[in-house]
C-alpha positions as CSV (number, residue, x, y, z in Angstrom):
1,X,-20.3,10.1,-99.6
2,X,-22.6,8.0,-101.8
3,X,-23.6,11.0,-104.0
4,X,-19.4,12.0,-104.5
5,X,-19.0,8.2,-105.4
6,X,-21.9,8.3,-107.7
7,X,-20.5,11.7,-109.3
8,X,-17.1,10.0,-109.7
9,X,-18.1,7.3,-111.7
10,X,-21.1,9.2,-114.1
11,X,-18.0,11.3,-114.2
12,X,-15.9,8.9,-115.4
13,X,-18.1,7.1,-118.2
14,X,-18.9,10.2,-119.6
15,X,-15.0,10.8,-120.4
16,X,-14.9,7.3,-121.8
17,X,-17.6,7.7,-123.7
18,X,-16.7,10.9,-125.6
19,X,-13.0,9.9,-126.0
20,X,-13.8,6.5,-127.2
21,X,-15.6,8.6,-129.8
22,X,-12.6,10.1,-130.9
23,X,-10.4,7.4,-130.7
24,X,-12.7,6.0,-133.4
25,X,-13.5,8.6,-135.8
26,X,-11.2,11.8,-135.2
27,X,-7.9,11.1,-134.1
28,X,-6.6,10.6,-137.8
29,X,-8.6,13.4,-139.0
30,X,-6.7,17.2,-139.9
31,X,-9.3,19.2,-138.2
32,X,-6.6,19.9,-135.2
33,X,-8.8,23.1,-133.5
34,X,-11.9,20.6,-134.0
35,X,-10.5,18.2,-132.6
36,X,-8.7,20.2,-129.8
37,X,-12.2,21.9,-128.9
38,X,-13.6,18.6,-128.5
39,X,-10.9,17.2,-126.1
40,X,-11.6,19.8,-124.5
41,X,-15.0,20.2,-124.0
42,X,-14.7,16.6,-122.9
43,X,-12.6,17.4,-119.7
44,X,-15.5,20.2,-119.2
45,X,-18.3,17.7,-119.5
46,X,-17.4,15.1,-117.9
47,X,-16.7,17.4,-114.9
48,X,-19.3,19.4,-115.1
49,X,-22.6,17.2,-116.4
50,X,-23.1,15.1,-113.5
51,X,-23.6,18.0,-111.6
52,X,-26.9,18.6,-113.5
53,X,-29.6,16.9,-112.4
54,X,-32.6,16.9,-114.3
55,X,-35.8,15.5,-113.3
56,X,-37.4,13.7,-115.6
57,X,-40.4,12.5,-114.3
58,X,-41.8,15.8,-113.8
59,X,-45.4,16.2,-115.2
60,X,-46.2,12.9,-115.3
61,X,-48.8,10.2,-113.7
62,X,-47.1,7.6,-111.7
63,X,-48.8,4.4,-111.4
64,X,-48.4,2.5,-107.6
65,X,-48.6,-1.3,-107.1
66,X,-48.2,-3.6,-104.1
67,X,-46.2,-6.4,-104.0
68,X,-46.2,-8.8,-101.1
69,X,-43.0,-9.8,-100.1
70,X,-42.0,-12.6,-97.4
71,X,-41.5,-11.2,-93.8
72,X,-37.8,-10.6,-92.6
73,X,-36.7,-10.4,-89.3
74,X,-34.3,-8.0,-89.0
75,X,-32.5,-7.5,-85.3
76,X,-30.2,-5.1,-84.2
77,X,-26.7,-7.3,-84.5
78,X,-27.5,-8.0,-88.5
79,X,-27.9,-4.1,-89.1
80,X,-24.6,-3.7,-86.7
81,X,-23.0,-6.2,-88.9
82,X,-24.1,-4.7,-92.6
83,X,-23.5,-1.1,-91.4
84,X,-19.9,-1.7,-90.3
85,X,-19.1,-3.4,-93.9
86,X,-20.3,-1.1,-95.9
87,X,-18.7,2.4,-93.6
88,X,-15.2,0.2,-93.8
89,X,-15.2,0.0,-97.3
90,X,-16.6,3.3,-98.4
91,X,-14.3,4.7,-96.0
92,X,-11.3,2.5,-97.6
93,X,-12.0,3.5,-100.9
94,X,-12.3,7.4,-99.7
95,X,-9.1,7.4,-98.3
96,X,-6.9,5.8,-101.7
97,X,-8.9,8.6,-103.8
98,X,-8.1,11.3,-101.9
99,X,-5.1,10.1,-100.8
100,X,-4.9,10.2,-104.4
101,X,-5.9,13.5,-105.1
102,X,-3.2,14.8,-102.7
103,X,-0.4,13.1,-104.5
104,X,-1.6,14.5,-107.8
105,X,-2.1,17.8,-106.6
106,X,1.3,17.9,-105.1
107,X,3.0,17.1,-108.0
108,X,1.2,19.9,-109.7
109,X,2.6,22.1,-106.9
110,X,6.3,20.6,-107.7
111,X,6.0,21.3,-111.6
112,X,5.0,25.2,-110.4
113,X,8.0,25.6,-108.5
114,X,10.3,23.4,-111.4
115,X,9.0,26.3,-113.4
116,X,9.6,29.1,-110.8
117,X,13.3,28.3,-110.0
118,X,14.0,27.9,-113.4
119,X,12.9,31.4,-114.2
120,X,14.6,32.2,-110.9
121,X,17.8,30.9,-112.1
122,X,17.9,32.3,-116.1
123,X,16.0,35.2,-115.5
124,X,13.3,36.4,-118.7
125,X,14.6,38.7,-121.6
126,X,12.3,40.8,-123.7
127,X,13.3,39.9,-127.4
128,X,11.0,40.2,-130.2
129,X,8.1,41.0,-128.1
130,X,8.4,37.9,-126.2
131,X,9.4,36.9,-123.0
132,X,11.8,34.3,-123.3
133,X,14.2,32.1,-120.9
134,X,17.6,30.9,-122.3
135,X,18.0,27.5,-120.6
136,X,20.8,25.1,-120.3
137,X,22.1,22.9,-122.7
138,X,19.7,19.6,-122.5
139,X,16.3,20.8,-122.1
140,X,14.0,20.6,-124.7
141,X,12.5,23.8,-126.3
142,X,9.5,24.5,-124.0
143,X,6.6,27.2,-123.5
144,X,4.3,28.1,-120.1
145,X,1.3,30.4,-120.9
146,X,3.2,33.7,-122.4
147,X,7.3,32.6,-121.8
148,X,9.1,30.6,-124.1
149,X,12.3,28.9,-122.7
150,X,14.9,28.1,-125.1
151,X,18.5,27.6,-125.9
152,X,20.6,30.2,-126.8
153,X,21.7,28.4,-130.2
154,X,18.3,28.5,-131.3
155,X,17.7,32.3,-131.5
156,X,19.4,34.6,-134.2
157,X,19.5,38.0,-133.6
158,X,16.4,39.6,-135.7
159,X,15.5,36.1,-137.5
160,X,12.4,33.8,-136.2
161,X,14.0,30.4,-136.1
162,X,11.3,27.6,-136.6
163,X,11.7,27.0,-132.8
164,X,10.6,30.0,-132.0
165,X,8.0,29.9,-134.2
166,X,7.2,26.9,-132.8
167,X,6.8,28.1,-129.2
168,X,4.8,31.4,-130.1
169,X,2.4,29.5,-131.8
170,X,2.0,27.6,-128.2
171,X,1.6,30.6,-126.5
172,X,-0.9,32.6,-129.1
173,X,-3.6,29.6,-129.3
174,X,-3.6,29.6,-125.4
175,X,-2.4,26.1,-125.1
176,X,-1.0,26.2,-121.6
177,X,-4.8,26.8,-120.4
178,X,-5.5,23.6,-122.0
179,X,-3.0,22.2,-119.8
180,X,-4.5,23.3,-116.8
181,X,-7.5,21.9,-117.1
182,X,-6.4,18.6,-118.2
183,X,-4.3,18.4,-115.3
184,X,-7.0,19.5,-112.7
185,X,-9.4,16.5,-114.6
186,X,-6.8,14.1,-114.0
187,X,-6.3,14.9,-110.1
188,X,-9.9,14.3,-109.9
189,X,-10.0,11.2,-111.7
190,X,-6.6,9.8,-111.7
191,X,-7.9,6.4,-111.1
192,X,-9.7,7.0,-114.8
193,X,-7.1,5.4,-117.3
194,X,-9.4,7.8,-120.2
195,X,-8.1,10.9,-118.2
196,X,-4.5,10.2,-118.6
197,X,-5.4,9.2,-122.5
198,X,-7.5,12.3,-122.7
199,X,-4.1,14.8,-121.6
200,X,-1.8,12.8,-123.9
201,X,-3.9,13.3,-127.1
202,X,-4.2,17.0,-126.0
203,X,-0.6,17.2,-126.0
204,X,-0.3,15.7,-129.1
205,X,-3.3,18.0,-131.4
206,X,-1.1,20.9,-129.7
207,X,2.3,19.9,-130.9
208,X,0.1,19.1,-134.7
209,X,-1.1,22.9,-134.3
210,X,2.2,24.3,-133.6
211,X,3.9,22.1,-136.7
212,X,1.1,22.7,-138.9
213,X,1.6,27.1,-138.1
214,X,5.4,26.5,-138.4
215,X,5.1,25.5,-141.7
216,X,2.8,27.9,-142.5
217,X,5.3,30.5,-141.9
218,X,7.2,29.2,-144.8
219,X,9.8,27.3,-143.1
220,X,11.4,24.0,-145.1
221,X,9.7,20.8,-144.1
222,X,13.0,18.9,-144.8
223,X,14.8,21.1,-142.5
224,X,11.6,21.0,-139.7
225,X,11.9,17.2,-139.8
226,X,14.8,17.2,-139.2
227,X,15.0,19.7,-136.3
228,X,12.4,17.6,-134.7
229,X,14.6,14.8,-135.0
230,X,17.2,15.9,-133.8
231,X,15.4,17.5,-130.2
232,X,14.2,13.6,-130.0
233,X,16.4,13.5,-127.1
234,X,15.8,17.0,-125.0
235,X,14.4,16.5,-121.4
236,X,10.9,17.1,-121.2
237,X,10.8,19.6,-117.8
238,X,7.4,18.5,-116.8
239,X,3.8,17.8,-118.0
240,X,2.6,21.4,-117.7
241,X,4.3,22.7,-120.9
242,X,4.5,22.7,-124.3
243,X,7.7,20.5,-125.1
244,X,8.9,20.9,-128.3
245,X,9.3,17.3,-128.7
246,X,6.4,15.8,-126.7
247,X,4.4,13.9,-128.9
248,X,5.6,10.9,-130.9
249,X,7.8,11.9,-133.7
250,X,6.2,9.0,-136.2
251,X,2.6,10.6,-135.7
252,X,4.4,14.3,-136.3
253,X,6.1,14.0,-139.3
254,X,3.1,11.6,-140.5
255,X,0.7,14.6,-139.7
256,X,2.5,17.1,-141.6
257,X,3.3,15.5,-145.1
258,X,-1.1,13.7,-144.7
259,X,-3.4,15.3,-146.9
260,X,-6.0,17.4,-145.2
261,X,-9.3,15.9,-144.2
């Protein structure tokens, strides 16, 4: 147990040290697959590094000493007594975290079967070779791996509205695996407030990459911003997909009229 509570915290200031790193110096930057492949790679490593163990004292000479120490007596009661601290609150803090990790990883489950009955319910169409959901009237434009669920008003027969451009753009840069991994980093640190800041930013660099290929298409930024706008109220379904309006519309608009790093 020791060793998991070690790996949970070299865990956990490795993900604060590489985000603080780009709170400071990349967050206001232009470099959106940059800065999404380092987000990234941050969820990996600060899984993955404490793992590796490297032994760093290998080759070398290791010099011995003696240092005399005062005799202590120690009886049978004292060890009884330390012991039975220590167990109850390693045992105390085991069972919040993975009490924890259940709650987490049952609302992932929930989200799964948000998205299933949804399907369930609105069936998927084949238009434009995409696989697209027509949802009811107050949800947000939304997109899970290769499906894009939308509102009817928002696709014209043999024209890519900018919504839809929006969404494909989620689905061809793979930004639904992003998701995924974000969400299993923050069931296993959900006590880390740097995990929960690490899957907003992701969000965010997604929703800059998706505005940033919309454009790029040739739609009018007037008429984007205003579209954006004007989803400011959609429900969001959950924190698994791509909502059209999940980031904050300031930082949005602000990232498509900012000159390019």
């Amino acid at each position: 147990m020791s060793d998991f509570i070690t790996y949970l915290l070299q865990s956990s200031l490795i993900m604060a040290a590489l985000y603080t790193v780009f709170w400071l110096f990349l967050r206001k930057d232009t470099f959106f697959h940059v800065n999404r492949a380092y987000l990234i790679l941050t969820a990996i490593l600060s899984l993955a590094a404490p793992l590796v163990k490297l032994d760093l004292l290998t080759g070398t000479t290791a010099s011995s000493f003696i240092i005399m120490l005062d005799p202590v007596l120690i009886t049978s009661e004292k060890v009884e007594r330390i012991a039975s601290v220590n167990l109850g609150f390693v045992e105390v803090a085991a069972i919040i975290y993975f009490t924890g990790v259940v709650i987490f990883s049952v609302r992932l489950i929930i989200q799964m079967i948000q998205l299933a009955m949804i399907i369930r319910r609105n069936k998927i169409t084949r238009i434009d070779n995409s696989n697209v959901v027509f949802v009811d009237r107050g949800y947000s434009p939304f997109s899970f791996f290769n499906l894009i669920f939308i509102r009817k008003e928002y696709y014209v027969d043999g024209k890519l509205t900018p919504v839809l451009a929006h969404e494909k753009i989620h689905i061809q840069q793979y930004h639904t695996l992003d998701l995924i991994i974000i969400e299993l980093a923050i069931i296993l640190q959900w006590f880390n407030p740097f995990a929960w800041f690490l899957g907003r930013s992701v969000k965010s660099i997604h929703e800059f990459l998706a505005d940033e290929g919309v454009l790029k298409n040739g739609f009018r930024e007037f008429e984007y911003k205003t579209l954006i706008l004007n989803e400011a109220m959609g429900l969001q379904v959950n924190s698994l997909t791509n909502n059209f309006n999940v980031s904050l519309i300031k930082n949005r608009i602000t990232m498509m009229t900012k000159t390019r790093s």
